[in-house]
Structure formats: structure tokens, C-alpha cells
LOVEX-812838 format. One record per residue (C-alpha): x, y, z. Coordinates in nm, 3 decimals. Layout:
// LOVEX-812838
      xx      yy      zz
       X       Y       Z
...
// end
This chain:
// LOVEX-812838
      xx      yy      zz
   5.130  -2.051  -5.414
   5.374  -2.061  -5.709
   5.252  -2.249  -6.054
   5.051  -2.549  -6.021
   5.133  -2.841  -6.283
   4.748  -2.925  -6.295
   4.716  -2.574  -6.473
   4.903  -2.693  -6.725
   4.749  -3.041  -6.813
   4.428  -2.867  -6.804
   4.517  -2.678  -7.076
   4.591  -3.036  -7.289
   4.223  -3.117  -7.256
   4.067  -2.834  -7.354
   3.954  -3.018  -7.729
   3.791  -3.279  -7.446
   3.629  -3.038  -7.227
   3.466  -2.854  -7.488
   3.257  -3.240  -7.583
   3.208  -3.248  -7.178
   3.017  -2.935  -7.155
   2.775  -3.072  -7.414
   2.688  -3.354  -7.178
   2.340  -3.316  -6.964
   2.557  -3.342  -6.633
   2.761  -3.074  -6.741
   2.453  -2.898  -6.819
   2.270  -2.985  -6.487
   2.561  -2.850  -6.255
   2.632  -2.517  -6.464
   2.222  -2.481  -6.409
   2.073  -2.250  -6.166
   1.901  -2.525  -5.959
   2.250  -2.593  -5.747
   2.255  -2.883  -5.500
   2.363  -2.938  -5.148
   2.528  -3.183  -4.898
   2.302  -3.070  -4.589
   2.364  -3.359  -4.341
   2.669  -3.593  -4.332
   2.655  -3.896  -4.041
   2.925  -4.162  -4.037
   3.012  -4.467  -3.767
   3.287  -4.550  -3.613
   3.508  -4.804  -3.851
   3.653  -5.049  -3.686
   3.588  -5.399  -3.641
   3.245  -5.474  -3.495
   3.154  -5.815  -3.555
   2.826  -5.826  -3.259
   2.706  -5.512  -3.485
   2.504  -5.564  -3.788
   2.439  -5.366  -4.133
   2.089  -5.249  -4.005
   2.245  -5.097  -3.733
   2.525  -4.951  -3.880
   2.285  -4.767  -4.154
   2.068  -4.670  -3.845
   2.353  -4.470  -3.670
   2.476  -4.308  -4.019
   2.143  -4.209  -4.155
   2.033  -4.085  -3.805
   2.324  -3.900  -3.748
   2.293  -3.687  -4.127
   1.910  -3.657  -4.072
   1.986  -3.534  -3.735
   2.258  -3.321  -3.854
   2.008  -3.190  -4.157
   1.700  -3.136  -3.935
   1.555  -3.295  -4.126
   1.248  -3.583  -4.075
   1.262  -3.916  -4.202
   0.947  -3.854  -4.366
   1.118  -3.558  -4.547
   1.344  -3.778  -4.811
   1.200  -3.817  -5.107
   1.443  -4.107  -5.273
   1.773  -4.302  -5.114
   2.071  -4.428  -5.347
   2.189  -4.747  -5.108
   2.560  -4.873  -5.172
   2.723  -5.182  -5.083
   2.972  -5.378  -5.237
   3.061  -5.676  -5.002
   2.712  -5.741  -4.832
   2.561  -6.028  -5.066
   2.954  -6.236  -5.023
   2.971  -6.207  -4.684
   2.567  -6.274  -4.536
   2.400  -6.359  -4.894
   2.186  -6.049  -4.953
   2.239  -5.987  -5.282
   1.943  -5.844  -5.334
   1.726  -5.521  -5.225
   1.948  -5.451  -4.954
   1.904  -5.082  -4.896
   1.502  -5.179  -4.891
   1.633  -5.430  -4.579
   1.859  -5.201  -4.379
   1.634  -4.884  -4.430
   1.306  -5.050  -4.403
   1.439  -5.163  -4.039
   1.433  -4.816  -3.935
   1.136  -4.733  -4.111
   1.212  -4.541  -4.413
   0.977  -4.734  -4.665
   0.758  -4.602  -4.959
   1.008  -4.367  -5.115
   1.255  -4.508  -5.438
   1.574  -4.709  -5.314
   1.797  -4.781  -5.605
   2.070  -4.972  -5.475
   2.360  -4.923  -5.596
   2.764  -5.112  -5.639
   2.987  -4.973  -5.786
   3.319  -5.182  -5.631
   3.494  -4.945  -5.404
   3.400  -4.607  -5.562
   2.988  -4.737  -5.455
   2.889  -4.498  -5.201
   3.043  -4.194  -5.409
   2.832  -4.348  -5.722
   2.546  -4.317  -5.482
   2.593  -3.955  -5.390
   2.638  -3.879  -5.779
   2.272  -4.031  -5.839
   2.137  -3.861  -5.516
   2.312  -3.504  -5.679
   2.102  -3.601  -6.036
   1.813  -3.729  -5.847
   1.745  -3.334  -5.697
   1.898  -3.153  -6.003
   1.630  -3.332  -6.241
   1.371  -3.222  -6.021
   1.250  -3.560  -5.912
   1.260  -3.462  -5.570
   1.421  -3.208  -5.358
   1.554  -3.413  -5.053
   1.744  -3.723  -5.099
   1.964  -3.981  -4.879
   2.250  -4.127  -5.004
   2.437  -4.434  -4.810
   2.685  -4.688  -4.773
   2.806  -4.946  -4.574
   3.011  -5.245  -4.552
   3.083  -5.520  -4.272
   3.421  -5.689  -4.459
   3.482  -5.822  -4.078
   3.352  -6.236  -4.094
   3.397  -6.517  -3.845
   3.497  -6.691  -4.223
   3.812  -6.514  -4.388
   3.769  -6.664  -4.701
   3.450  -6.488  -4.755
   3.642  -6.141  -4.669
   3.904  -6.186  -4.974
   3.644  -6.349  -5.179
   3.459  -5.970  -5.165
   3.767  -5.818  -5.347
   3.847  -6.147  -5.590
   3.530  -6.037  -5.736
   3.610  -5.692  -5.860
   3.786  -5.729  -6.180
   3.718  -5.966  -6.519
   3.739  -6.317  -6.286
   3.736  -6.459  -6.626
   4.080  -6.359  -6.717
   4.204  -6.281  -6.386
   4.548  -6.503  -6.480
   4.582  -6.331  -6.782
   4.532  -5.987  -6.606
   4.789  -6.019  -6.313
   5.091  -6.199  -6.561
   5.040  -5.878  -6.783
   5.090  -5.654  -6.493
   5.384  -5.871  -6.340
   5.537  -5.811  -6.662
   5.493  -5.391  -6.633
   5.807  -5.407  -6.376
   5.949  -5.782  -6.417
   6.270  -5.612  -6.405
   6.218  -5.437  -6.098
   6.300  -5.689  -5.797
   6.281  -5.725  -5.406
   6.628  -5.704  -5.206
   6.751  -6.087  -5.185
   6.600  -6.102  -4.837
   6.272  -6.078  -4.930
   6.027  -6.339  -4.822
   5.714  -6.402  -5.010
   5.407  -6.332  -4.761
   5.124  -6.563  -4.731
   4.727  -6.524  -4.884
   4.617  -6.120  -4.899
   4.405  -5.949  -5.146
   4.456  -5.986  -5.498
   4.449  -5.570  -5.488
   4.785  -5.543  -5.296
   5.008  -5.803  -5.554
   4.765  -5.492  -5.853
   4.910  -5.180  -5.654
   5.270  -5.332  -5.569
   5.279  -5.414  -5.979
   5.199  -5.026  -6.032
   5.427  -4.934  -5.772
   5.701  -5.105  -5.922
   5.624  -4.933  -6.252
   5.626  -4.631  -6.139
   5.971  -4.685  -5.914
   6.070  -4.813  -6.282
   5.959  -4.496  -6.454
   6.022  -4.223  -6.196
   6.242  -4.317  -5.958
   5.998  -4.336  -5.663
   6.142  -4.487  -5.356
   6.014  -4.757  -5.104
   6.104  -4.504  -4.870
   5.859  -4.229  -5.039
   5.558  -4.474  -4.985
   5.629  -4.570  -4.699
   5.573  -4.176  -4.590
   5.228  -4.127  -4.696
   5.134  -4.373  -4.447
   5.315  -4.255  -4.175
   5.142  -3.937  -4.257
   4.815  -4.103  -4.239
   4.833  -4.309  -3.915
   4.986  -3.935  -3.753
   4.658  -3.788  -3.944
   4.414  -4.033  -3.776
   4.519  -4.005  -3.436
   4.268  -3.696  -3.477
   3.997  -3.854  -3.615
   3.777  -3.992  -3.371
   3.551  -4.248  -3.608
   3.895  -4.379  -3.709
   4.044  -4.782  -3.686
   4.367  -4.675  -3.614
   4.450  -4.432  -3.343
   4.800  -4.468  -3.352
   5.104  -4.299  -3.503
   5.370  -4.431  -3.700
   5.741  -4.335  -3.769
   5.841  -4.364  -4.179
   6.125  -4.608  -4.046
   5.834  -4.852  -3.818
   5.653  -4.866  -4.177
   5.919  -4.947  -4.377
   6.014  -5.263  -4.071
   5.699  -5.381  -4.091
   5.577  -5.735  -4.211
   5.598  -5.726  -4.612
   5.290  -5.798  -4.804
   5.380  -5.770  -5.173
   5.703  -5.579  -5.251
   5.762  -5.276  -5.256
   5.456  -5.269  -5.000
   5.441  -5.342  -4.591
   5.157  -5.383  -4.398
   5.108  -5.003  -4.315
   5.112  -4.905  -4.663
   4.776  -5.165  -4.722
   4.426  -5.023  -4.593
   4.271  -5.272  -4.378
   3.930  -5.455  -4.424
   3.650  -5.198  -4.184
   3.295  -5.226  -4.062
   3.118  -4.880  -4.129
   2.849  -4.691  -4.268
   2.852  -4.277  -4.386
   2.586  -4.139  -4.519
   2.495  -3.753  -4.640
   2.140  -3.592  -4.708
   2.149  -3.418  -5.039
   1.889  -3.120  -5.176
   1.875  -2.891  -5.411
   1.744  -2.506  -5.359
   1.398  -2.560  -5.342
   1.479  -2.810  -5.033
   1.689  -2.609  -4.874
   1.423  -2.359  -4.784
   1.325  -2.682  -4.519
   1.603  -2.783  -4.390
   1.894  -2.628  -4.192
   2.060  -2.425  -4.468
   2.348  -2.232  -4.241
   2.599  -2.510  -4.278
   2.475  -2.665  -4.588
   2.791  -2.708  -4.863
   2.785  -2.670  -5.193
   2.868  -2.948  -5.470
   3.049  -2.782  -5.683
   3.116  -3.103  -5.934
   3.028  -3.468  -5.924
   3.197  -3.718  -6.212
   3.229  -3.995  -6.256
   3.404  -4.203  -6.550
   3.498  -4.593  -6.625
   3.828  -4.724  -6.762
   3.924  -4.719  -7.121
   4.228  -4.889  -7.295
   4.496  -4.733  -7.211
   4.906  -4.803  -7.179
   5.028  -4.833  -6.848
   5.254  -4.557  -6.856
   4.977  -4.294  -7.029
   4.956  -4.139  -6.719
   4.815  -3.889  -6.922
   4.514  -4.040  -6.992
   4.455  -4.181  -6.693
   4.052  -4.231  -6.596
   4.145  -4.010  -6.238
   4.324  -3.749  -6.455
   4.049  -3.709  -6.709
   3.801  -3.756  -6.450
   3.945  -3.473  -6.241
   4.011  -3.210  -6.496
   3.642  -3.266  -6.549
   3.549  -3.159  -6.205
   3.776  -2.928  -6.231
   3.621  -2.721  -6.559
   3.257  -2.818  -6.431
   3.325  -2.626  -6.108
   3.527  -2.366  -6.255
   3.821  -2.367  -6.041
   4.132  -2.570  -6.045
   4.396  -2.769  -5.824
   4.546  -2.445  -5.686
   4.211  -2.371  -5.520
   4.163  -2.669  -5.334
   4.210  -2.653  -4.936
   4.264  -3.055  -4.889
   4.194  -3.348  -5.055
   4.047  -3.643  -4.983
   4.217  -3.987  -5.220
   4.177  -4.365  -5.271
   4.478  -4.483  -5.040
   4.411  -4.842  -5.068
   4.745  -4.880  -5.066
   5.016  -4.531  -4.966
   5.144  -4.574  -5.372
   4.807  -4.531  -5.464
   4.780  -4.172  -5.292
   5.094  -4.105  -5.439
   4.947  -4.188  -5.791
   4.626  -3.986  -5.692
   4.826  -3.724  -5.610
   4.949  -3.670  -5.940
   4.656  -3.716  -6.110
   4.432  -3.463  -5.936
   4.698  -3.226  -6.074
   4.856  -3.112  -5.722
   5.275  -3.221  -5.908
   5.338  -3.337  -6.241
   5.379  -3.669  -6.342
   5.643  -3.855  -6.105
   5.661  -3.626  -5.842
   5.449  -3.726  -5.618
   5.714  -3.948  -5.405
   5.856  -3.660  -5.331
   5.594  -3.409  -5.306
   5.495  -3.679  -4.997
   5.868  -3.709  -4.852
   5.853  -3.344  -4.847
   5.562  -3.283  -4.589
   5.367  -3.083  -4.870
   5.038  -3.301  -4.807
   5.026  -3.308  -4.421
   4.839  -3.112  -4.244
   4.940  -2.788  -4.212
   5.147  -2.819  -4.536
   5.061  -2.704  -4.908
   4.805  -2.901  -4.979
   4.670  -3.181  -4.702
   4.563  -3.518  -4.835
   4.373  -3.749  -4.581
   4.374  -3.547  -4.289
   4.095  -3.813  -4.181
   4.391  -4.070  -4.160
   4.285  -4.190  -4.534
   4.190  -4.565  -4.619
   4.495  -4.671  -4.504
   4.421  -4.547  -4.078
   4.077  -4.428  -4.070
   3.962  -4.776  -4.234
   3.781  -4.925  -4.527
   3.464  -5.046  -4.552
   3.427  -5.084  -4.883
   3.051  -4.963  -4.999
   3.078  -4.700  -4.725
   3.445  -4.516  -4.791
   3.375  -4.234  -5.059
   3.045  -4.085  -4.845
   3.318  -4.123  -4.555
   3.536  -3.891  -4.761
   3.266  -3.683  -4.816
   3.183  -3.638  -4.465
   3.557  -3.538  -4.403
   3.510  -3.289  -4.677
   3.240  -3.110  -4.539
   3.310  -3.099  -4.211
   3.641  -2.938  -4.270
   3.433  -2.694  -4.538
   3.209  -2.630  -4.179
   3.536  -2.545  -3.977
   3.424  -2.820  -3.733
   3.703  -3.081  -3.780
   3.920  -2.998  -3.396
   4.231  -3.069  -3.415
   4.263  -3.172  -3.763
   4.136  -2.889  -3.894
   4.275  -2.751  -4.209
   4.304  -2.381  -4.191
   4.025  -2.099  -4.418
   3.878  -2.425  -4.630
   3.712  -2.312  -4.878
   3.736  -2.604  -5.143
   3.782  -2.992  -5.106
   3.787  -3.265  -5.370
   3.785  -3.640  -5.324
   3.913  -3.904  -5.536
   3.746  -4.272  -5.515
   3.830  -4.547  -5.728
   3.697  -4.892  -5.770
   3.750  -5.249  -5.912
   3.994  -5.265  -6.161
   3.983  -5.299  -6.529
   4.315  -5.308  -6.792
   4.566  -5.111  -6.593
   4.346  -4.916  -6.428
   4.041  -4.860  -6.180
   3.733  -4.969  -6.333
   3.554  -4.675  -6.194
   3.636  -4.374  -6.035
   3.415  -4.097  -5.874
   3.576  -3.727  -5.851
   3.383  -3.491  -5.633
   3.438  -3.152  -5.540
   3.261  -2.945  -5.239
   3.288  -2.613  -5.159
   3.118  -2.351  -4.944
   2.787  -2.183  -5.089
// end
């Protein structure tokens, strides 16, 4: 497969990884007691105002405990993620208690759990501690989201709330400022309200055009990739494919960005039943898959253009020493595509091109199906949708049921090793949090 640039930044944090394997995580995924995704279940994302959270937790968790063999009665703790729940209908508080109590999973621990975007990932890292400490050997991790309202306002007040609202002026001038140089074509036409996250990513963008040489043109193909991808993916919002040249036509949102290259707001739940050895033995162990590394990491202080020390990039080389393999062995990945620049960025971080060449690793086909290294073959955040508290146990489900060989026609040839990238809120120049995860078969 040639010489992977990841190989080489590993190498730079070697000093680092040597104070990570000191950690008790490191110490409780080297151990012998390994853990398990044995039941994924996901809905269909989309827009589904008539249905509500309860249900949409019913059909995920139902569909993993299904999938698990596993009884209700079986789980032994739940890890509950939302992020936009309490904006949009007010329950801010004990709202996996609510939606699982419904269907009547009571009496175990529910820790509920937000975590911005990255929540549902965060929940599936507690879940993986939860069995590896031994305080039980079956537990449910879930997310979901209904970002859909009758009242819009409330749907952009869900992401106005994840970064420092207390300096949020101060925050966007300094990242206008990254790329002030960098300008639209004399055309362009300011757009109308949209989520403060788009005007975050097109600043990046524009950086990174600034630094690189990355092209409008470049973006623009990762999600023309991703709405081809989803037209495979039957739980997806989209479910149709477009050309590089209908993205780049499309209605502008903040420059260099269009419409296509923005994920849209979803209704959806995922959810995945996780166990270590000891509940395997009582479950349905053929298909279970292995987690082979769960991290996650908050942002530091960083410059913008340290891509180097990046929270993703530390975060992944993590995984990466925890699980004892590297970029080169990974079948497909699964990345935070809230906007197509952001896979891009991701892209380089999880060590799959150096540093500016993921524009045109993208242009080049490498991360479509079928090419050197897939990214979103579930359509990504971009087609398959984003519902916010449920979108990294979505990835997860792609993850192992590519790892399973039961994806169809999306299917990514002999996968033996998938990673997923989720990244929430922001903080400085950077996600506040960001979950790395890496599955592989047993």
C-alpha cells in the first residue's frame, strides 16, 4: 500500500505515548478482560416531526437488543446521550430515565450523558469502562436527537449553545481574522441566518485554502462522494446523488461552502449493546466486534495552523498505539463531516496524507468506495444525516456492520479494521471534544 504519512507522525509522539500508556484507560484496554460491540440498532434519519424521542430510542435499543439476543432484563447499566433534547422540548433533565423508562428498562444506572456532537461516542466510551471495570458485564449505550421543530429558532439555538456563549464575538472575529485575506469571487452574495458552525468551518476552510492550496473545487468532492455513498444506505436522509459541478452551483451558505458541503439538521437514534468476556458467554458472540481503542480528549491552546497538535491528531495516534496498529491497517473510516472541509481536515489528521493533502487525496477518488481507503461509505453527516446526540453510535453501527460483511452494496471489501472520528462543540480553534474509536474483528 506504499508508505503511509500517519507512520511517520506517529513516530513524533512517541515521548507522548509513553505518559499515555501510564493512564488507567490505557491500562484497561491492553488488559485481558477485552470488550465488545454485540448489538448495534439505528433509525432511519430523516425528518420525522409526528415521531417522538421515546420512540425513536424504542426502535434503536430494540433493534441492538434484538440484534444481541439479548433481554432487556440482561443490561446491567445504559450511558444515554443527547445534546439538543432540553432546547428543543425542555427536558433538560433525566432524559435517558424518560425515554428508556417508556419501554421499560428501569432499575439499572442511567448516566446521561452530552457531550455536544461527539455525545453518543462519549456514551459508548463510558459503556466500554463501565464492563472493563467490572461493574457489569452487559451495557447499553444510546443517542438520539430530534433537531426537526415546528419553531426554527429553537433548532439553531441547539448549536449557538456549543461553544463559550460568553465570548462568542470575540471567538468568531479571531477566526475571521485566520483568512481575512482570503475572499469570495465579487459575485458572492451573503446568505441569510444558518448555524454559527458553518461561518467556524468556512473560517478553517479558508485557512487551510490559505495554507495549502485547497480548492473550492476539492470540497466540494467529498460531498459529492457522500451523497453517491448514501444512495446505499438505507437509514439515510438523502438518497440522492450529486455531480462535484451540482455542489459547487448550489445555494452558498458561508464561502467557500454550498449547501451540499453543510450536514443537515436529522431526527434519529443508534444505539449499540456493549460487554466484556464474561458477557459474551450470554449473548450471541459469532458476530460480536472487537473495540480495539476508545479515546477521547478535549481541546487545548493551540495555534491555528499547529496542525500538529491538533486534539483529532493526538487523539488518533492514541487509538492508534492503544490498539497496536496504525492508519495503514484500517479498511474505512468513519469522520465528523459536518461540513465536506471538515472530512478533509479529518482526513489528515487520522494520518491517512500528510498535512495539506487531503484536497487532493479527495479529488483523487482515494476515499470512495472501492478506493484506498473509504471514508463515509454510510453517506457521512453530510447525506446520511445528523442528529446530533445520536451521530457517533451511528458511525459505530456503520463500523461494525461493514466489520460483519453485512453492509450490501456498500460494502467495503476483507474489513478487518474501522476507526471513527467524532468531534464536538468548539473551543479556541478547535473541537471542544473529540471521540476516536477503533473496531476491529475479534
Amino acid at each position: 500500500m506504499g508508505q503511509w504519512p500517519g507512520r511517520v507522525h506517529r513516530q513524533n509522539l512517541r515521548n507522548s505515548a509513553s505518559t499515555w500508556k501510564q493512564s488507567s484507560l490505557q491500562e484497561l484496554n491492553m488488559s485481558n478482560n477485552k470488550t465488545y460491540i454485540v448489538g448495534v440498532g439505528i433509525t432511519a434519519f430523516a425528518k420525522q416531526l409526528d415521531t417522538s424521542v421515546k420512540e425513536l430510542v424504542r426502535q434503536a435499543v430494540s433493534a441492538a437488543l434484538k440484534d444481541a439476543d439479548c433481554a432487556p432484563e440482561a443490561l446491567q447499566g445504559a450511558y444515554f446521550a443527547t445534546a439538543g433534547q432540553g432546547a428543543i422540548e425542555g427536558q433538560y433533565m433525566v432524559s435517558g430515565q424518560i425515554a428508556l423508562g417508556a419501554m421499560g428498562i428501569t432499575g439499572i444506572p442511567v448516566t446521561n450523558v452530552e457531550n455536544a456532537c461527539a455525545s453518543s461516542s462519549t456514551a459508548l466510551n463510558a459503556a466500554h469502562m463501565f464492563v472493563s471495570s467490572g461493574a457489569g458485564d452487559i451495557c447499553l449505550a444510546v443517542g438520539v436527537d430530534k433537531l426537526f421543530s415546528t419553531n426554527k429558532e429553537k433548532s439553531f439555538a441547539v448549536f449557538d449553545g456549543a461553544w463559550d456563549v460568553h465570548t462568542a464575538s470575540e471567538q468568531m472575529k479571531n477566526l475571521i481574522q485566520l483568512s481575512a485575506d482570503i475572499l469570495p469571487p465579487p459575485d458572492y452574495v451573503e446568505p441569510g441566518k444558518r448555524s454559527v458552525f458553518m461561518d467556524i468551518y468556512a473560517s478553517l476552510a479558508r485557512l487551510h485554502m490559505k495554507t495549502f492550496g485547497t480548492t473550492q473545487r476539492q470540497i466540494a468532492a467529498v460531498a459529492a462522494k457522500n451523497h453517491v455513498h448514501s444512495t446505499r444506505n438505507p437509514h439515510a436522509q438523502f438518497q440522492y446523488p450529486l455531480t462535484i459541478e451540482e455542489v459547487l452551483a448550489a445555494r452558498a451558505v458561508s464561502w467557500p461552502l454550498t449547501l451540499p458541503m453543510c450536514a443537515p439538521i436529522s431526527d434519529g437514534a443508534a444505539a449499540a449493546i456493549v460487554c466484556n468476556e464474561a458477557g459474551l458467554r450470554k449473548l450471541q458472540a459469532s458476530r460480536a466486534i472487537r473495540i480495539c481503542a476508545t479515546v477521547l480528549r478535549s481541546a487545548t491552546e493551540r495555534a491555528a495552523d499547529a496542525y500538529d497538535k491538533h486534539l483529532c491528531y493526538l487523539a488518533a495516534n492514541q487509538a492508534y498505539d492503544m490498539a497496536g496498529v496504525g492508519p495503514q491497517d484500517m479498511s474505512l473510516a468513519e469522520v465528523h463531516d459536518a461540513t465536506a472541509f471538515a472530512e478533509i481536515q479529518q482526513t489528515e489528521a487520522l494520518g491517512f496524507c500528510a498535512f495539506g493533502e487531503g484536497g487532493p487525496m479527495a479529488e483523487s477518488g482515494a476515499t470512495t468506495l472501492g478506493g484506498k481507503i473509504p471514508i463515509n461509505v454510510s453517506g457521512g453527516l453530510l447525506s446520511r444525516g445528523h442528529p446530533i446526540g445520536a451521530t457517533g453510535l451511528a458511525q459505530v453501527y456503520e463500523m461494525v456492520t461493514q466489520l460483519r460483511g453485512e453492509a450490501g452494496s456498500r460494502q467495503v471489501d476483507n474489513a478487518r479494521f474501522a476507526i471513527a472520528e467524532n468531534g464536538g462543540g468548539f473551543s479556541g480553534v478547535e473541537e471542544a471534544a473529540t471521540s476516536i474509536i477503533i473496531l476491529g474483528k475479534p
